[in-house]
Every structure is written in structure tokens, then in C-alpha cells.
C-alpha positions as a printed Julia matrix, in Angstrom:
78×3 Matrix{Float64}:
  1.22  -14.58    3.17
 -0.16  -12.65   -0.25
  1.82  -12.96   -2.83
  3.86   -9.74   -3.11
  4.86   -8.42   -7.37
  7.5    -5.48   -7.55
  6.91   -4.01  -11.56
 10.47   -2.13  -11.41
 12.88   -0.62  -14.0
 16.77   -1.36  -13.51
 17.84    2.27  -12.92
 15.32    3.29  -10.99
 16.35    4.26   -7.21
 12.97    3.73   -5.82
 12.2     0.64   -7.09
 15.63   -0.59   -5.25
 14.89    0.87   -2.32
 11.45   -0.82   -2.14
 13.26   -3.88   -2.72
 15.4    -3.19   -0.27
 12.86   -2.47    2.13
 10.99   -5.99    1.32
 14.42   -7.67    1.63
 15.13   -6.42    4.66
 11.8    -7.58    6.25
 12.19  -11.29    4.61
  8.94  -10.71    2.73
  9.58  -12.78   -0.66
  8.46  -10.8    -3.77
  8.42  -11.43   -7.66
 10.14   -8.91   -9.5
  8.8    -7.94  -13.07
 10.76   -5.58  -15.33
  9.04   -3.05  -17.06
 11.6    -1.26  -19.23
 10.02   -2.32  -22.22
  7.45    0.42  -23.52
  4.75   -1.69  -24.08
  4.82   -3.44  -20.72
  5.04    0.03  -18.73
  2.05    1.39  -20.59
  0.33   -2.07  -19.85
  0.97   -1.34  -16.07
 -0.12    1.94  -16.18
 -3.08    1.4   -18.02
 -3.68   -1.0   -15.57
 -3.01    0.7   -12.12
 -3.53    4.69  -14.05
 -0.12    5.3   -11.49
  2.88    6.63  -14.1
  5.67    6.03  -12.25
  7.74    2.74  -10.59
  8.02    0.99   -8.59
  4.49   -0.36   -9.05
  3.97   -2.37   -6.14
  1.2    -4.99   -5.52
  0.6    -7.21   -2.44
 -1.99  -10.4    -3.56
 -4.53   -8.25   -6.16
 -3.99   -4.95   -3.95
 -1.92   -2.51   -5.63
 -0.41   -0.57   -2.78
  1.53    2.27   -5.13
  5.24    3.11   -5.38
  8.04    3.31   -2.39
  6.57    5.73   -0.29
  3.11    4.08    0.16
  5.06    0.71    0.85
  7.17    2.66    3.64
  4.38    3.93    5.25
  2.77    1.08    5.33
  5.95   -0.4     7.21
  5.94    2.94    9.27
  2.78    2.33   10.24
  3.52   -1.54   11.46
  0.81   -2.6     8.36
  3.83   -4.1     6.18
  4.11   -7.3     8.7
């Protein structure tokens, strides 16, 4: 199974809900806090996406929480 990296702030809702949502399927994930300013402009210089969660599965980045639940909508996520 790819590795699976959550970049998330604390109060963010959608970044718990994609945790959730990983949780819930028993898919193990690293979570990496971003709150810092210079880490969440690293990330989005990296992926050019400006909002959390940043979600990547192996080198893939997949997007935020609504990409990740469609990919479980669409059976992809197993």
C-alpha cells in the first residue's frame, strides 16, 4: 500500500474529516502540520493548491477532502 501524507492545520474541519474518512477505512496515513507560514507556502508552492487538507497518496497528490471522497465514492480509495 502507498504511503498516504495528510498536510493539515488543527482547526481546520476538512482536514478532520479527511482523516476521518482514512480512519474509518484503516488506511494508515502520516499527518504533517502546516500551521506554520513558511511550511504552508512550501506546500503550496509545491502542489499550487491554497487550501488544506493537502492530501498525497505515494508521490500523487490527490487534492483536499472532496477529491479524497470521491475517490472513496467512486470505490478508487481501496
Amino acid at each position: 500500500m502507498p504511503k498516504v501524507t495528510v498536510y493539515t492545520i488543527p482547526y481546520c474541519p476538512y482536514c478532520q474529516r479527511a482523516k476521518l474518512l482514512l480512519k474509518s477505512k484503516d488506511v494508515p496515513f502520516e499527518e504533517v502540520d502546516v500551521s506554520d507560514d513558511a511550511d504552508r507556502e512550501w506546500i503550496t508552492a509545491k502542489t499550487h493548491w491554497p487550501t488544506v487538507p493537502q492530501i498525497f497518496i505515494g508521490d500523487e497528490f490527490v487534492g483536499g477532502y472532496d477529491q479524497l471522497q470521491a475517490l472513496e465514492d467512486e470505490g478508487r480509495l481501496d
